[in-house]
N, CA, C and O atoms as a Maestro MAE file, in Angstrom:
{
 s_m_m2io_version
 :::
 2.0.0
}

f_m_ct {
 s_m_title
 :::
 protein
 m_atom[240] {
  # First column is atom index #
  i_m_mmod_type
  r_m_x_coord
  r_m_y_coord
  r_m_z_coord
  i_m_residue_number
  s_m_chain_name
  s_m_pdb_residue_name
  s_m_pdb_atom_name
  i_m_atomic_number
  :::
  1 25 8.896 -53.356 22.282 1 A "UNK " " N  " 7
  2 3 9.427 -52.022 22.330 1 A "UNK " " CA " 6
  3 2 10.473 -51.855 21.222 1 A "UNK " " C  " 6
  4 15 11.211 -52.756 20.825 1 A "UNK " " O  " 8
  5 25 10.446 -50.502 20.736 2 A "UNK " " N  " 7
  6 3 11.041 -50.049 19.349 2 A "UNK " " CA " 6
  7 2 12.913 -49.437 19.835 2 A "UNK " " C  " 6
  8 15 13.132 -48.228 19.913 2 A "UNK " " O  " 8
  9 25 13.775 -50.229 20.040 3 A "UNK " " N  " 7
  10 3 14.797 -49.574 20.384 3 A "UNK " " CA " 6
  11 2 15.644 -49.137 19.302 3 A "UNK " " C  " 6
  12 15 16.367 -48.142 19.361 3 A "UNK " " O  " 8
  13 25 15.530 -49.927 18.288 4 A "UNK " " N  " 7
  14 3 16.484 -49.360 16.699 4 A "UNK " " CA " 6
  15 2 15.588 -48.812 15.598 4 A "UNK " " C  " 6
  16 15 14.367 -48.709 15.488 4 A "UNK " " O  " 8
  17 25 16.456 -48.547 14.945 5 A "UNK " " N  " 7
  18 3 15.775 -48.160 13.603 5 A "UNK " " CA " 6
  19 2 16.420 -48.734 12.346 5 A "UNK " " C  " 6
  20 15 17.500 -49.325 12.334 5 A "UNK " " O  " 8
  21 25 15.747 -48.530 11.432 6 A "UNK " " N  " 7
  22 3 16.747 -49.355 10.239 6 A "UNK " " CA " 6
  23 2 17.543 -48.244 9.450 6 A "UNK " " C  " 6
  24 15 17.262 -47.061 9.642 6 A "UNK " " O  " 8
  25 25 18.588 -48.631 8.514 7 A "UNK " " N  " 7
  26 3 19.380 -48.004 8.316 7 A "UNK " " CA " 6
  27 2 18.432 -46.654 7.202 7 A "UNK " " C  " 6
  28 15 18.962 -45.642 6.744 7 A "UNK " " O  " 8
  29 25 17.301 -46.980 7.056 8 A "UNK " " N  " 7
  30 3 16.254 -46.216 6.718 8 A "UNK " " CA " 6
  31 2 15.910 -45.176 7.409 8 A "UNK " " C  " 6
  32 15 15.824 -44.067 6.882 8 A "UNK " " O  " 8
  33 25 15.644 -45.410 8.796 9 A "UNK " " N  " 7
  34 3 15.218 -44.581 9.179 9 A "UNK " " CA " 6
  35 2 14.032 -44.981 9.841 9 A "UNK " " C  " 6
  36 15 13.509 -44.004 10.376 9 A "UNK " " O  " 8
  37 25 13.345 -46.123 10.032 10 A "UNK " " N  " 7
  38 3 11.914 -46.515 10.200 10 A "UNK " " CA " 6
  39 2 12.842 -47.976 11.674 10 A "UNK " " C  " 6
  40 15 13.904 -48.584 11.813 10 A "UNK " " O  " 8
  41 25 11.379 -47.800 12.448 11 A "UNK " " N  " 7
  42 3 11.679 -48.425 13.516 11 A "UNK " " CA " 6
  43 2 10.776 -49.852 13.554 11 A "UNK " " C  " 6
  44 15 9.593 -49.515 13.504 11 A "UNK " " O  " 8
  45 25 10.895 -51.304 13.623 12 A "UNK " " N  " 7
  46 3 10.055 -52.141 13.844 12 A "UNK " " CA " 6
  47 2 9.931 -52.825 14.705 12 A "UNK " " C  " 6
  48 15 10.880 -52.565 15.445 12 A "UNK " " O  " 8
  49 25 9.047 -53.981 15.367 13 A "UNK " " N  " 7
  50 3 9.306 -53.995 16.684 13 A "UNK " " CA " 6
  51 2 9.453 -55.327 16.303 13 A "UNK " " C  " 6
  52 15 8.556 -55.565 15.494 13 A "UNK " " O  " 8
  53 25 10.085 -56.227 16.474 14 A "UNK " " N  " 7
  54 3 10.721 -57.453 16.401 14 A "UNK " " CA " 6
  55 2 9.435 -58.640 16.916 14 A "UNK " " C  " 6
  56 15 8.815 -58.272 17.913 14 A "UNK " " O  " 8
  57 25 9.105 -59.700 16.447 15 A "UNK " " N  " 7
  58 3 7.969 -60.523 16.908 15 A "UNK " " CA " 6
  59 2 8.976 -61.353 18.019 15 A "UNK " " C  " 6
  60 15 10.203 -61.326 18.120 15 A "UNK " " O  " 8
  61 25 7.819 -62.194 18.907 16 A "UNK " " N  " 7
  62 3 8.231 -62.973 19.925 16 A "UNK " " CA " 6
  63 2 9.292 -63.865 19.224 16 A "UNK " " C  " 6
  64 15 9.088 -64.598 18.257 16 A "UNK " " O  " 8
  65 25 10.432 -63.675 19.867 17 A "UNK " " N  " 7
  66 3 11.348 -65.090 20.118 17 A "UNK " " CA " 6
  67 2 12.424 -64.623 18.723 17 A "UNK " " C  " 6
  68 15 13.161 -65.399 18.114 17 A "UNK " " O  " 8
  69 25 12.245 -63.120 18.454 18 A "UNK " " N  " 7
  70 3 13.657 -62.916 17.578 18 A "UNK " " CA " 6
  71 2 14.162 -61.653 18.272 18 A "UNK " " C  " 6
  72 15 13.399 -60.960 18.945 18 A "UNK " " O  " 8
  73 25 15.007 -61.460 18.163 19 A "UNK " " N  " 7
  74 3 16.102 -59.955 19.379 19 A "UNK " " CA " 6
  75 2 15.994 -59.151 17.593 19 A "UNK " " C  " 6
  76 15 16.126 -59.633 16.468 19 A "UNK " " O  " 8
  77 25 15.740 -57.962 18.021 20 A "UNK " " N  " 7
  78 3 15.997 -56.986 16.843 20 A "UNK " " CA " 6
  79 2 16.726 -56.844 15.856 20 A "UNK " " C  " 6
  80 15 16.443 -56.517 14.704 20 A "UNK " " O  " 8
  81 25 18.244 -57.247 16.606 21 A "UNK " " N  " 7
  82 3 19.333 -57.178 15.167 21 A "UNK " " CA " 6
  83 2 18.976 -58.571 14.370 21 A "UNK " " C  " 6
  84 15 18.914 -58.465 13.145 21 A "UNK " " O  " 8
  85 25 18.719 -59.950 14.982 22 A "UNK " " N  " 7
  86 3 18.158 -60.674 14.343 22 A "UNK " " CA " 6
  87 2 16.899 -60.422 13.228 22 A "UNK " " C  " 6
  88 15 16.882 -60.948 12.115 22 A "UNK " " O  " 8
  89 25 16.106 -59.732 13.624 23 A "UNK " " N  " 7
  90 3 15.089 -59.126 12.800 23 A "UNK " " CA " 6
  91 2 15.474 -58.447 12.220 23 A "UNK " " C  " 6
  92 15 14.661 -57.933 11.451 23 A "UNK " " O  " 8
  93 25 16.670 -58.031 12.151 24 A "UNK " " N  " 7
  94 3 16.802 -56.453 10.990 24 A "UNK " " CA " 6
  95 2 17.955 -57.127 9.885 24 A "UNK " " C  " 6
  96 15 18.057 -56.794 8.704 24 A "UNK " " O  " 8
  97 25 18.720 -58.076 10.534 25 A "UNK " " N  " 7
  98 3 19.377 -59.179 9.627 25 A "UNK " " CA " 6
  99 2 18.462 -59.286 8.722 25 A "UNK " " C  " 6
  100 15 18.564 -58.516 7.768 25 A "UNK " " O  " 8
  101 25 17.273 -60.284 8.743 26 A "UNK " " N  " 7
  102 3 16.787 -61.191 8.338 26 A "UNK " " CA " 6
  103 2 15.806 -59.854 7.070 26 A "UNK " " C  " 6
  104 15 15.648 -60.170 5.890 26 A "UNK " " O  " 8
  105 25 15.527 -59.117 7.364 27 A "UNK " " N  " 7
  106 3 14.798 -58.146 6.503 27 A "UNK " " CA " 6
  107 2 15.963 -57.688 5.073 27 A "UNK " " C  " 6
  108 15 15.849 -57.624 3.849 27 A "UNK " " O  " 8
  109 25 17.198 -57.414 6.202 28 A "UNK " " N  " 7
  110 3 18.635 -56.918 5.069 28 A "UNK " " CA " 6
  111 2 18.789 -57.780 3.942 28 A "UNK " " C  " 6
  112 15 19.184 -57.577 2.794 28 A "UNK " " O  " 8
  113 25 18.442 -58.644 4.460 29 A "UNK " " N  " 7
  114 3 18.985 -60.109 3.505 29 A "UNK " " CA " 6
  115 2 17.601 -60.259 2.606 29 A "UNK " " C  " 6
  116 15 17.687 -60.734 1.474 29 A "UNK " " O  " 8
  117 25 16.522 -59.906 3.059 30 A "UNK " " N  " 7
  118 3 15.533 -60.169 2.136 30 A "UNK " " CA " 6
  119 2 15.436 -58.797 0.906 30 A "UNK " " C  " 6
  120 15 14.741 -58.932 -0.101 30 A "UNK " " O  " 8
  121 25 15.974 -57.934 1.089 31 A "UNK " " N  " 7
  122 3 16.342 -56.806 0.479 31 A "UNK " " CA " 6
  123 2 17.534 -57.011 -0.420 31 A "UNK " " C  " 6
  124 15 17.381 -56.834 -1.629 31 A "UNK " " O  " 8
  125 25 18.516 -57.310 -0.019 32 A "UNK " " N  " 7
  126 3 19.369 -57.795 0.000 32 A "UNK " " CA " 6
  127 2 19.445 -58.447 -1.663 32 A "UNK " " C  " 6
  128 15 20.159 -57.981 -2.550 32 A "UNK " " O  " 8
  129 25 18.381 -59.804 -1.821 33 A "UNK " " N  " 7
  130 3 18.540 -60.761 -2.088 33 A "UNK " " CA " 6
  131 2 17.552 -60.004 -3.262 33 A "UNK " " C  " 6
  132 15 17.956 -60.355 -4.370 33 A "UNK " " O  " 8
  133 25 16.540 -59.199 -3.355 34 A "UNK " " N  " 7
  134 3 15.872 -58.643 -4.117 34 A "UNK " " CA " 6
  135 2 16.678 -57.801 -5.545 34 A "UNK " " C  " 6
  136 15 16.623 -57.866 -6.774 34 A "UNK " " O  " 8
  137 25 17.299 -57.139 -4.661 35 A "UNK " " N  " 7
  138 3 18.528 -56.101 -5.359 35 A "UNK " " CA " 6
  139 2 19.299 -57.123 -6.259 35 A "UNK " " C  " 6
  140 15 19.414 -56.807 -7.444 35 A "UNK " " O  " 8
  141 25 19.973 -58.598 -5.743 36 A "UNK " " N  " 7
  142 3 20.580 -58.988 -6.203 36 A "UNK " " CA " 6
  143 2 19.954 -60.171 -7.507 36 A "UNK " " C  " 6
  144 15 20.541 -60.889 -8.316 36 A "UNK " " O  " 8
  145 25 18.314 -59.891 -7.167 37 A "UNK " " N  " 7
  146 3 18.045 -60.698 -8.627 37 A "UNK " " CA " 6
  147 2 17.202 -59.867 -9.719 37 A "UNK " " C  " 6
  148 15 16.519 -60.161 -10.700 37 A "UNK " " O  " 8
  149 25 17.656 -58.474 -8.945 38 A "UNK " " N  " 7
  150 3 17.400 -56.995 -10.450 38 A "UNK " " CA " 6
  151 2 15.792 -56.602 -10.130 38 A "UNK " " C  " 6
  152 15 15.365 -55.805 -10.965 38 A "UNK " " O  " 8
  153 25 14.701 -57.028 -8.993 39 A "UNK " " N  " 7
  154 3 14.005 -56.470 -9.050 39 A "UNK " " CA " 6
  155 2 14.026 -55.088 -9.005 39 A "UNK " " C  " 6
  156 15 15.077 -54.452 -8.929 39 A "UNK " " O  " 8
  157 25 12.667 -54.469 -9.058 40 A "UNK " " N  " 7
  158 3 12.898 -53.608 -9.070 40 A "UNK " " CA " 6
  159 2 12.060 -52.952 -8.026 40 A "UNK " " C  " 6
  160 15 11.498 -53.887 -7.457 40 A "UNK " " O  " 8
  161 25 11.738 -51.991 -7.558 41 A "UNK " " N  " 7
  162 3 10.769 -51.413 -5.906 41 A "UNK " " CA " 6
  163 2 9.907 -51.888 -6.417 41 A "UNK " " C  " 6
  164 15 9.837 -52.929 -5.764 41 A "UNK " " O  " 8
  165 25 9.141 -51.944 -7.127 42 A "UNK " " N  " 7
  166 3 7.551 -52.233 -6.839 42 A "UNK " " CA " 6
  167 2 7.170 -53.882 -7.249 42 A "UNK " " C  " 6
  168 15 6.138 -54.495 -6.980 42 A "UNK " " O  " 8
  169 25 8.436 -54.377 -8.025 43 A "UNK " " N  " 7
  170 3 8.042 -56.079 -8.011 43 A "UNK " " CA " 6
  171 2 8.762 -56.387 -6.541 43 A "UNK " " C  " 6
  172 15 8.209 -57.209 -5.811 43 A "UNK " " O  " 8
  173 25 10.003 -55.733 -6.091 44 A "UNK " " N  " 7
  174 3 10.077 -56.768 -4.526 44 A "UNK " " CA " 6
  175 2 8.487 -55.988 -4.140 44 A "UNK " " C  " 6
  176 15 7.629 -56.820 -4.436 44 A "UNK " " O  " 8
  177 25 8.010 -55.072 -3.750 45 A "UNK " " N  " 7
  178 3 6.977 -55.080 -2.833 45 A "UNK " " CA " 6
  179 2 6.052 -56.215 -3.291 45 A "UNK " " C  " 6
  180 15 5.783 -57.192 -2.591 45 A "UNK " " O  " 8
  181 25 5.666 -56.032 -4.326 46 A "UNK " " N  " 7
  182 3 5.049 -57.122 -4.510 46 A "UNK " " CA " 6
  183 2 4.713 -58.392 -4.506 46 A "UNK " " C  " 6
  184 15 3.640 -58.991 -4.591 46 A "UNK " " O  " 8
  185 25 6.203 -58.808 -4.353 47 A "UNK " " N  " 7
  186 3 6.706 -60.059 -3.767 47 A "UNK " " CA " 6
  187 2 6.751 -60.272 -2.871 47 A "UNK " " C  " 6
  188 15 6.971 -61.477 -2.750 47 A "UNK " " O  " 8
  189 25 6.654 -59.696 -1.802 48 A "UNK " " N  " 7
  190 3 6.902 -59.145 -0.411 48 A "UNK " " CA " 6
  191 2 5.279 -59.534 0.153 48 A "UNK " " C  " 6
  192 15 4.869 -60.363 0.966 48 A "UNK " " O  " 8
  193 25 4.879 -58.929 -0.350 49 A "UNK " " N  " 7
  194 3 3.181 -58.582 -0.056 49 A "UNK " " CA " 6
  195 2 2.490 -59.910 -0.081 49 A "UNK " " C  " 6
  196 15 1.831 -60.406 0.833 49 A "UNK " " O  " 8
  197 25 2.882 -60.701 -1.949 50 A "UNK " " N  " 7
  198 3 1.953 -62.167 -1.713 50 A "UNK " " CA " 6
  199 2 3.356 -63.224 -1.096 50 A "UNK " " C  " 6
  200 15 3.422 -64.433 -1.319 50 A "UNK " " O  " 8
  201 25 3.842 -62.851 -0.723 51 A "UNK " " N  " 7
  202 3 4.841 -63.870 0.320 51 A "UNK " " CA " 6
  203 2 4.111 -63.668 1.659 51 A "UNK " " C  " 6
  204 15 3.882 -64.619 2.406 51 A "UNK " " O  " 8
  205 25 3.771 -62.476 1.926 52 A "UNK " " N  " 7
  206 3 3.301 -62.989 3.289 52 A "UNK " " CA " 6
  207 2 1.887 -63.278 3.175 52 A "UNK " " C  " 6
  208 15 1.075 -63.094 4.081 52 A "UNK " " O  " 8
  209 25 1.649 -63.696 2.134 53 A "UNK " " N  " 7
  210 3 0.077 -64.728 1.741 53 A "UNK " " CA " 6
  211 2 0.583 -65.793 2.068 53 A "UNK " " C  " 6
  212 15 0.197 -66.375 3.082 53 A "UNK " " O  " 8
  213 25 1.678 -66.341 1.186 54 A "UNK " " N  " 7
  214 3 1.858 -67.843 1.176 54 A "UNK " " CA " 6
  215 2 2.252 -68.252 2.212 54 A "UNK " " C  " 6
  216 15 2.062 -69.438 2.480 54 A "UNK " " O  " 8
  217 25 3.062 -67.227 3.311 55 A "UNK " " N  " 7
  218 3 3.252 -67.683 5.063 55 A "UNK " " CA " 6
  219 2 2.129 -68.026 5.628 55 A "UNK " " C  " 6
  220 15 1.894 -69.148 6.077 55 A "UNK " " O  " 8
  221 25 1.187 -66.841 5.636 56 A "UNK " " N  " 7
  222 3 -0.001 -67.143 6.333 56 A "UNK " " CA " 6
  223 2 -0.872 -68.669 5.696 56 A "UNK " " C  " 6
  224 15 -1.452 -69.295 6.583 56 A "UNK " " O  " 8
  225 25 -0.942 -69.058 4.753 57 A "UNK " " N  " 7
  226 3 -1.240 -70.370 4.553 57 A "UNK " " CA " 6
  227 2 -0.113 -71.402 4.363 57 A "UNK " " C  " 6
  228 15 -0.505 -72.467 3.886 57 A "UNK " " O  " 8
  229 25 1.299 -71.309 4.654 58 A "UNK " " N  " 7
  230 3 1.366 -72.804 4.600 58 A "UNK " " CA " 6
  231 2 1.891 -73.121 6.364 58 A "UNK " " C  " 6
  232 15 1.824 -72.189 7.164 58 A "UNK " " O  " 8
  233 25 2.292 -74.229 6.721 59 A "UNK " " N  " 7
  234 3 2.548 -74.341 8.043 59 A "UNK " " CA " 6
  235 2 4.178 -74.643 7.941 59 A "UNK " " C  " 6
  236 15 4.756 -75.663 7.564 59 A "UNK " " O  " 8
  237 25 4.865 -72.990 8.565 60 A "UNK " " N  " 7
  238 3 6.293 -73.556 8.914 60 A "UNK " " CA " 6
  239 2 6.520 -73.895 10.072 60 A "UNK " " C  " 6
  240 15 7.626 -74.342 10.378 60 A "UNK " " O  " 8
  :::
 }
 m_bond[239] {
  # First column is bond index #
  i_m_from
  i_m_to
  i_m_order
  :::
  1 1 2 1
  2 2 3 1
  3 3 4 2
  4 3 5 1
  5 5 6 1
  6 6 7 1
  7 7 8 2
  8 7 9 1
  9 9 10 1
  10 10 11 1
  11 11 12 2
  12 11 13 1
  13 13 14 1
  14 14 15 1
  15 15 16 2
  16 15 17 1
  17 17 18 1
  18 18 19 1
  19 19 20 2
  20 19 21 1
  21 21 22 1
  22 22 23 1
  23 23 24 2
  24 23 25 1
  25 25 26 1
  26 26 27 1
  27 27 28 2
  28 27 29 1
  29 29 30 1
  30 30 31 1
  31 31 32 2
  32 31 33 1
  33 33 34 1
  34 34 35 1
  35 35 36 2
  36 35 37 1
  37 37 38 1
  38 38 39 1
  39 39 40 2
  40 39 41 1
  41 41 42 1
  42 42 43 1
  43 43 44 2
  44 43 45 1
  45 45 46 1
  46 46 47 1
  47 47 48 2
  48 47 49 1
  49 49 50 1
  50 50 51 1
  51 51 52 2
  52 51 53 1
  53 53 54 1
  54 54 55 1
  55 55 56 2
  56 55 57 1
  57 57 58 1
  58 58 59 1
  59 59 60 2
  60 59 61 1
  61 61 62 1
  62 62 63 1
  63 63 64 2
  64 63 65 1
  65 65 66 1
  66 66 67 1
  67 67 68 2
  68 67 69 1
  69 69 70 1
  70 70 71 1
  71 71 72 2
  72 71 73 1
  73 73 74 1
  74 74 75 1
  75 75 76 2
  76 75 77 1
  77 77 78 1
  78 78 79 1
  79 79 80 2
  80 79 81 1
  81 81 82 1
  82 82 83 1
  83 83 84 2
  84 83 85 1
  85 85 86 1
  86 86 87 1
  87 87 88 2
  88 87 89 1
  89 89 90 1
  90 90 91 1
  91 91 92 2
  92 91 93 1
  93 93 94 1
  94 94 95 1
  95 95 96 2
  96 95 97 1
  97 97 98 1
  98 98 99 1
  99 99 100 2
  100 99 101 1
  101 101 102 1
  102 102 103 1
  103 103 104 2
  104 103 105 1
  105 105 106 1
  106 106 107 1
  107 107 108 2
  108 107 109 1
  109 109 110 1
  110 110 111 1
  111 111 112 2
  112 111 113 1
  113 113 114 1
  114 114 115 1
  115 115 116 2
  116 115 117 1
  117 117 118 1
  118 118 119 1
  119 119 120 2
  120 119 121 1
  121 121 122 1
  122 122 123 1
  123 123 124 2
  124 123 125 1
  125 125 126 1
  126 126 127 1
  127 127 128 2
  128 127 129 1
  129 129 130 1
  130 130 131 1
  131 131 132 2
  132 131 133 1
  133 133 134 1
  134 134 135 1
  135 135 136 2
  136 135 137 1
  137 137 138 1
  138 138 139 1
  139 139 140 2
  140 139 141 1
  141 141 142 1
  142 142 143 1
  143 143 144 2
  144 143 145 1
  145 145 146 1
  146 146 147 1
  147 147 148 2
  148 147 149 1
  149 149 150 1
  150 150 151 1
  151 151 152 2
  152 151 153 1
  153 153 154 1
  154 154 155 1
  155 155 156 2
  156 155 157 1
  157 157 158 1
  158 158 159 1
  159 159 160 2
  160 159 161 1
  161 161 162 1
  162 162 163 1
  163 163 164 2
  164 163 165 1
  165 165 166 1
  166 166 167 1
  167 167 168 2
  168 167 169 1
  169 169 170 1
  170 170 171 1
  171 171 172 2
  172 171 173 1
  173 173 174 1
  174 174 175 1
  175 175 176 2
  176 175 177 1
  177 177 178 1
  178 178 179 1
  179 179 180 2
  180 179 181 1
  181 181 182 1
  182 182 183 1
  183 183 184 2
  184 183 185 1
  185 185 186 1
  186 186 187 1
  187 187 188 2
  188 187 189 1
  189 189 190 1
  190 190 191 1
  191 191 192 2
  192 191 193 1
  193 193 194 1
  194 194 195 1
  195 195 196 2
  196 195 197 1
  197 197 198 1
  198 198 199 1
  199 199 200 2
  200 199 201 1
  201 201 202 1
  202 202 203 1
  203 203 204 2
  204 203 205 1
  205 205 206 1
  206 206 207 1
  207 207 208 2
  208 207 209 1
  209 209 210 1
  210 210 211 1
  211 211 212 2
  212 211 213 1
  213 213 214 1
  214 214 215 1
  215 215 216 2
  216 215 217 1
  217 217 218 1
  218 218 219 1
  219 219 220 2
  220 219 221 1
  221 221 222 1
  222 222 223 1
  223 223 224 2
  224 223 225 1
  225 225 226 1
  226 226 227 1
  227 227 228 2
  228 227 229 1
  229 229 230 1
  230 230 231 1
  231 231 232 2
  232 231 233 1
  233 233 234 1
  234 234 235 1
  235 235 236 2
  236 235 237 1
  237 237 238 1
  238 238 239 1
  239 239 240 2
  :::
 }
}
């Protein structure tokens, strides 16, 4: 269930075994961390996009 929203404006629903503000931490910081090495919107998406390639194949 969707109880927050991000400082965006958009609501996500947190996966098993993280509480929301934990999830919305962990997104800030990946944003966060984008901004701070000069990408720009469409290389973080992009980065974003084949990152969650390389999750789905490696085993954390």
């Amino acid at each position: 269930m969707i109880t927050k929203a991000t400082k965006y404006g958009r609501g996500y629903e947190a996966p098993g075994g993280l509480t929301e503000d934990k999830y919305y931490e962990l997104m800030y910081e990946f944003v966060d961390l984008a901004k701070v090495k000069g990408l720009t919107v469409r290389q973080a998406q992009k980065l974003f996009v084949d990152c969650s390639d390389i999750v789905l194949d490696s085993k954390i």
